[in-house]
N, C-alpha and C positions, 0 to 999 in steps of 0.2 A: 420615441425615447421612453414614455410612461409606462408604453406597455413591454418595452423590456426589461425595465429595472421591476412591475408587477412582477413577473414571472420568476426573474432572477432572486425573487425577497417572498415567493411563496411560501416558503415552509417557516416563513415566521410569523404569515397573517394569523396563523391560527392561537397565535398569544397577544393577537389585540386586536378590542372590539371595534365596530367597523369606522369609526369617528378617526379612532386613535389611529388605524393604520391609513387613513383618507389626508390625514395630518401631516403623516411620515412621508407620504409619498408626494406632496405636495410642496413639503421642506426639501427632500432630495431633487426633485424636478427643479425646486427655484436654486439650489447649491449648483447644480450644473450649468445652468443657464446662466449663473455668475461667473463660474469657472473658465465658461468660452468666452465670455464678452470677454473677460479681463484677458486670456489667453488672445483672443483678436485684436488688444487695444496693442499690446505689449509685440505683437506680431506687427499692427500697423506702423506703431511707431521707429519699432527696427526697421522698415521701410524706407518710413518718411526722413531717418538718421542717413539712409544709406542715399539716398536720391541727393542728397543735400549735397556730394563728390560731381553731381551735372547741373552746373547751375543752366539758368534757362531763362527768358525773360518773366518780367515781373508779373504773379498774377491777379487779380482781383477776389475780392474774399469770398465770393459767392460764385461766379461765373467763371473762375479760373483759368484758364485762357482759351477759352469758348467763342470768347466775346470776339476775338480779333478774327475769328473766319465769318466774315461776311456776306459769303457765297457773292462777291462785289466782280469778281475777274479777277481780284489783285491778292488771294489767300496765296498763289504760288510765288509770286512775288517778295510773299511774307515770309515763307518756308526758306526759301531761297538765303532771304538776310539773316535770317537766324542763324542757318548752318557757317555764313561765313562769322557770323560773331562768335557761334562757341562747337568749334572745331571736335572733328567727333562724335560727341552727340548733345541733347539738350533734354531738360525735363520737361512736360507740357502738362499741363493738370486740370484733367476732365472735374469740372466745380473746383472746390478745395479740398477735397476729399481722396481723390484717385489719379497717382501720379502715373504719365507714364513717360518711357526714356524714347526719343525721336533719333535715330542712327544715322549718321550721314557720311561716314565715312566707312569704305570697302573694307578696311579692314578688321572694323565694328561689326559690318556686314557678316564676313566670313567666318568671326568668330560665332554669331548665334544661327544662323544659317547654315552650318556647319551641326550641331545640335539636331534632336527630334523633339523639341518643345511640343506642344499644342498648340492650334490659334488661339488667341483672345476671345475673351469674351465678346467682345462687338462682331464675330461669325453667328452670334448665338441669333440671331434676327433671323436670319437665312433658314436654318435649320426647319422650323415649320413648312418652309416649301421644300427644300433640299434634301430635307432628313440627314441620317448619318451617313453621307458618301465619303467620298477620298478628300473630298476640301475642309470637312468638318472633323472628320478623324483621326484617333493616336493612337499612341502605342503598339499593339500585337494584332488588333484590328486591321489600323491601316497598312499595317504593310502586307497582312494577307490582302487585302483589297488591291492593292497597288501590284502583289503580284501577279493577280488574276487577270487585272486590268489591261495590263502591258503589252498582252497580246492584240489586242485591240486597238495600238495604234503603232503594231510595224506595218513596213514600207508595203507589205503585199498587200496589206487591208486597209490602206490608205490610198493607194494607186486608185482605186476607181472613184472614189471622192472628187478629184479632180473635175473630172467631167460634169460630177452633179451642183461642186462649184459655180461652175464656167454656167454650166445651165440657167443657176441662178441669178448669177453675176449681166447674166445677155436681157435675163426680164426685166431687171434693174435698168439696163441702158437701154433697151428697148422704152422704157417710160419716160427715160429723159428724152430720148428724140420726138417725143407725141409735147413734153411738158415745153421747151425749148422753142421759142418762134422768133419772129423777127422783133419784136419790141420788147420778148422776156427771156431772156438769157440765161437766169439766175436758179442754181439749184440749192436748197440747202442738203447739205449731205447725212448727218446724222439720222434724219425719219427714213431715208428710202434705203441706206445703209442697214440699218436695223432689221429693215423687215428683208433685207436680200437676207441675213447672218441669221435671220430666224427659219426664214428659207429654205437654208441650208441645211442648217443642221438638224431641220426635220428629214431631209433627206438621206442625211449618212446616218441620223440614230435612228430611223424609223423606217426607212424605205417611204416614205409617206408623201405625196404630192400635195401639201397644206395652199398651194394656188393663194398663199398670204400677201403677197406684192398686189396682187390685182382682188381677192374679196376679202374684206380683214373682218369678214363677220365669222368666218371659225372660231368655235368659244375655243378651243384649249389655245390659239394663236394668241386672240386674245388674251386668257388668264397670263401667260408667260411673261407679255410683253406689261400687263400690268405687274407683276409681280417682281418684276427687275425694275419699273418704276417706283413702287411701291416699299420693297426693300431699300432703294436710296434714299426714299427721303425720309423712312424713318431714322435709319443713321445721320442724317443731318441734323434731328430736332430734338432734341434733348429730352424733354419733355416726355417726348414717343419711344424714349427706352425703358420704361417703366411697363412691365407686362400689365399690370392693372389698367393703370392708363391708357394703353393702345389697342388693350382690347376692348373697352369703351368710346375711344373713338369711332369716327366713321372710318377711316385708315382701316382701322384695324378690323371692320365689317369688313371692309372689300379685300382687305388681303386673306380670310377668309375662307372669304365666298369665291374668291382666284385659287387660293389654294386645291379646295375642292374640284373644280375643274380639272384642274391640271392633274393632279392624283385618281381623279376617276379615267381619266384618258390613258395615264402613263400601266394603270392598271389594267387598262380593259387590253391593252396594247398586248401588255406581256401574255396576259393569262392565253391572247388569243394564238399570240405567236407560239407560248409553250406547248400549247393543243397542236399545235400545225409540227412540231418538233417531236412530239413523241412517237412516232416511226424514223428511226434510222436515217429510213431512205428519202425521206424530205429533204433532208441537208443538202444532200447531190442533189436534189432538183431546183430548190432555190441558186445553189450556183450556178446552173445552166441557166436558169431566166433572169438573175439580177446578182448585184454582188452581195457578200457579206458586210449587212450593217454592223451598230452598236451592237445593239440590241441581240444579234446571233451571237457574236461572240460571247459576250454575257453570258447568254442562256447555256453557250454549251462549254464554256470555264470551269473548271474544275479543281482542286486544291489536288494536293501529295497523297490527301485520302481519300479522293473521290466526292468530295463534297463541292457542293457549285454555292451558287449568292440563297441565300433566302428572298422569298417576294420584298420582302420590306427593303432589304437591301438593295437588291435589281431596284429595285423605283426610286431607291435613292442616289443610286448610282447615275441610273438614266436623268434625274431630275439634276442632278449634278451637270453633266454633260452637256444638257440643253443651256443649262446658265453660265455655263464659263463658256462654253463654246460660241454662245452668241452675244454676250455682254463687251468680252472683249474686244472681238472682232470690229463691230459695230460701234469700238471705240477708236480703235488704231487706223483702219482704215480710213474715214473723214479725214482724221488728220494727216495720213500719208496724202491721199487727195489734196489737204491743202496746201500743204509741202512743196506741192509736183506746182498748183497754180502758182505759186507764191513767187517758187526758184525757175523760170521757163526753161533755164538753160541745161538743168537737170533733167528737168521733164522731157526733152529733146533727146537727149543723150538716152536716158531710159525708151523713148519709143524708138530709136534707131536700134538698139539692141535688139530689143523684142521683135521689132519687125527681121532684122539678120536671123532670129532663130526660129521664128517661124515661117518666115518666104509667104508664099502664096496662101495659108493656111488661116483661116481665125479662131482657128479651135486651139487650146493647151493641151499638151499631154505631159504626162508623167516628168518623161526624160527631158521636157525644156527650162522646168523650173530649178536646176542644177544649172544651168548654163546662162541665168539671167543674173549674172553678178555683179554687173555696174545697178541694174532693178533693186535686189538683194541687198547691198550696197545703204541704199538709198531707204528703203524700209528701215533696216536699222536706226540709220540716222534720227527716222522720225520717231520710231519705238526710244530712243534715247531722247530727246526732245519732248517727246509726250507720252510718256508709257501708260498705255491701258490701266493698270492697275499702279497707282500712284503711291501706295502702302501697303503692305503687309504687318500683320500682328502676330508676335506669340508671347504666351503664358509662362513663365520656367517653372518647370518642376524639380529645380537643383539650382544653388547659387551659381552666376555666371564672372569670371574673370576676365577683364579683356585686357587685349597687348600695352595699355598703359598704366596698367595696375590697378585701375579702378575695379569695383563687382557690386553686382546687386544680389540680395536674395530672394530665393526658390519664391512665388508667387506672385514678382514684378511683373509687367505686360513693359514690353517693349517694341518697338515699330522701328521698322526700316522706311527710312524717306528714299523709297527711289525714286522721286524727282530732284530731290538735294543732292543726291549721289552722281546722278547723271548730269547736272550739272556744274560740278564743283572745278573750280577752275583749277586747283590745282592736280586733276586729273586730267581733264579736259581743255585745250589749249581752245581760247576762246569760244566758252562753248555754250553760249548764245548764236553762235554761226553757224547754217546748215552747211555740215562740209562729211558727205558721203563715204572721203578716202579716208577718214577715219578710220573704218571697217575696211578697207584692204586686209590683204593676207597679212603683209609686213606690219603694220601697222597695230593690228588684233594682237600679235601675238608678243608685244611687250605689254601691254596692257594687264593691270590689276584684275583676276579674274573673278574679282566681286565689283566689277566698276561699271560692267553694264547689268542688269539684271532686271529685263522687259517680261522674263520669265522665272523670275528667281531662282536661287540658286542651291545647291547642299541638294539630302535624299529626298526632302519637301517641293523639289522643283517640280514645273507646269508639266504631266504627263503630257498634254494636249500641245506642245510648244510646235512640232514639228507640223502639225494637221490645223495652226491660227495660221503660221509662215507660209504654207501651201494658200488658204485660201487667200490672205490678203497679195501674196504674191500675181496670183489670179483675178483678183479683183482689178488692183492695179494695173496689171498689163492691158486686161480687154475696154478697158477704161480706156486708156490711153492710145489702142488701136484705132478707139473710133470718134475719139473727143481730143478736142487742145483745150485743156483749162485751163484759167486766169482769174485774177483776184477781182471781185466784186468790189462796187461801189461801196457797199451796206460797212459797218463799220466789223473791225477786224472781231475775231471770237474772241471771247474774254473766256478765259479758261477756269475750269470748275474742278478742282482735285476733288473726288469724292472718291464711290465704291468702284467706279472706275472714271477716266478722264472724260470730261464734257466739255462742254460750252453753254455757258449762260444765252446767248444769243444766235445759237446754234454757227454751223459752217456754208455761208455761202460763197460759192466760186461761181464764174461765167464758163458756160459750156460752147463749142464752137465743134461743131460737126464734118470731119474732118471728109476728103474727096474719098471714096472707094477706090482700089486699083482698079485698072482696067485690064 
């Protein structure tokens, strides 16, 4: 700012000696810097006026309602009674200083969802390993990105994913039947989940056999799997949102020193691929020996004028991919798992199916994951119950109105609770109960269509949504071909809302290994 107003006040320096114009430009620097505070306070407090239309429970003057997420099992619990006390939405307030509106009702939903806002500030953590992909981006950026992207996850370039699923999905239960004996029955499902969903989707973005389930010494495996550890717990601690502060911590060493890894890998990846791509006639040969990954599409995506991703982009794109692709997954799955133990009688019903449509077969293909609708079904149910992603944030860059007349203005952050939404009784007819025919055809199609949203919803929805439902579709079935699970002794999950759904005490079922046909 000095050195523009210097420049802009040159042709006056020459009428005062160098004190006097050291003087001036020191007064103008401090008149500005008044100017915005007051201009921010007057900004806040039109804020803090307009927020005052949601009330919200009481905060504390320092901790502001910080204090009541516990990470105890019972913060969903919390969420839950809020939304039935103030219908709509609520204010919640990060310290006492930064309000934001919590949404819990579909039609709140569909108003800002509806919008191309930008995420909130709290994506800003990610970005260091993410960069600017599709999850961190707005305006004219992302929708070029989002149109480049989209070729890259229709039906013909998703078809052979399947298989590299299933592959995964079989190393995965192959460890169960070694881990499983006569006296320990007990799997927890989130760690081996993880690394099947990391797996995986080394295999569809990379072509790359990362062999992560069985040596988890690969550093880029590694950094990844730190670095989605590593970004939840600094959105947990308050403290660690402070870039000063976390990058003095030790946290903030190791994310890093992960970051680096992961960025030297996803780089050496491209540069090597893009050498392999500048003949033509590669292209045709890679599809004779494997299929088209991420990463080809990318490379050979091209705009209206011929322009494709920049490096910077590609790796942030790819670094995007790996993290929503495996975070969620390796969230909804466990849970769908413990669904199936919980409810046997569904879990029944689902492997009757899957066995009707595969006959003699233990392999998935393509065309049977359309035909698993009572499975289908039942996923849902658990995506509604425990959605992956618990929240979503965005920024308004324009005052918002909603259907009851209330508005906030342009620079509010407001959140979608889709766990409050998904379970709001008055959408949901007892909806604490795992009940599958929910999601029937009939059924669906009265429904509010901001009232499920596993993938959220409007132009900002999950590119990725149809290529999670494949895998966990797949996961589930071959699960249940070859295992009967049931609910463990150990005490139930206690459920953790964070950057995506966990468990404080992770998910253990009992595995029971089921007779092969003859």
């Amino acid at each position: 700012m000095a050195a523009g107003l210097e420049r802009m006040l040159q042709p006056y320096w020459a009428l005062l000696d160098a004190g006097s114009a050291a003087r001036l430009l020191a007064a103008l620097c401090l008149a500005w810097g008044l100017w915005k505070a007051v201009a921010v306070y007057f900004q806040t407090r039109a804020q803090f006026q307009a927020f005052k239309a949601f009330p919200g429970p009481s905060r504390h003057w320092l901790y502001g309602n910080m204090h009541e997420f516990k990470q105890d099992g019972k913060d969903l619990d919390k969420v839950i009674s809020w939304a039935e006390q103030y219908p709509f939405g609520h204010t919640l307030w990060f310290g006492n200083f930064l309000p934001m509106l919590f949404i819990t009702h579909p039609d709140y939903a569909k108003t800002l969802l509806g919008r191309g806002d930008p995420k909130a500030w709290t994506y800003n953590f990610l970005t260091p390993w993410i960069g600017n992909g599709l999850l961190i981006l707005n305006g004219k950026k992302w929708f070029q990105h989002r149109k480049l992207l989209t070729p890259a996850f229709h039906y013909d370039i998703l078809k052979p994913y399947v298989k590299l699923m299933s592959d995964s999905t079989k190393v995965m239960l192959d460890k169960w039947e070694k881990l499983i004996t006569k006296d320990n029955k007990t799997v927890e499902l989130f760690e081996h989940v993880s690394l099947m969903a990391l797996d995986s989707i080394m295999k569809c973005a990379f072509s790359c056999e990362s062999n992560c389930q069985t040596d988890s010494k690969n550093a880029y495996v590694q950094s990844v799997y730190d670095l989605a550890y590593l970004s939840d717990h600094r959105f947990r601690w308050f403290p660690l949102h402070n870039d000063v502060i976390y990058h003095l911590s030790p946290y903030g060493y190791r994310f890093r020193k992960a970051c680096k890894i992961a960025h030297q890998h996803t780089d050496n990846v491209i540069k090597q691929r893009k050498e392999l791509l500048k003949n033509g006639k590669e292209l045709e040969k890679i599809k004779e020996k494997r299929h088209l990954d991420f990463l080809d599409i990318l490379l050979c995506s091209k705009d209206e004028n011929g322009e494709g991703l920049s490096d910077t982009d590609l790796r942030a794109e790819v670094d995007t991919f790996m993290f929503e692709g495996h975070d969620t997954t390796s969230s909804g799955i466990p849970w769908i798992l413990y669904n199936m133990a919980k409810y046997p009688e569904h879990q029944e019903k689902c492997r009757e199916e899957i066995r009707g449509i595969l006959g003699d077969r233990n392999t998935i293909e393509w065309n049977d994951l359309s035909m698993m609708n009572y499975t289908t079904m039942c996923v849902k149910e658990s995506l509604r119950l425990y959605p992956p992603v618990p929240l979503v944030s965005r920024e308004l860059t324009s005052p918002i109105k909603f259907c009851d007349g209330r508005s906030l203005p342009k620079g509010s952050v407001i959140s979608v609770s889709i766990s409050a939404i998904h379970r709001d009784p008055k959408i949901w007819e007892d909806p604490e109960v795992f009940d599958p025919v929910r999601f029937s055809p009939d059924n669906s199609s009265h429904r509010h269509s901001h009232a499920f949203l596993p993938f959220i919803a409007g132009q900002r929805n999950c590119i990725g949504q149809t290529f999670a439902m494949n895998e966990m579709k797949v996961a589930v079935a071959l699960t249940l071909l070859r295992f009967e699970l049931s609910l463990s002794t150990m005490d139930p999950p206690l459920v953790l809302p964070q950057l995506v759904l966990r468990s404080k005490n992770g998910i253990h079922v009992n595995l029971k290994k089921l007779k092969e046909k003859l």
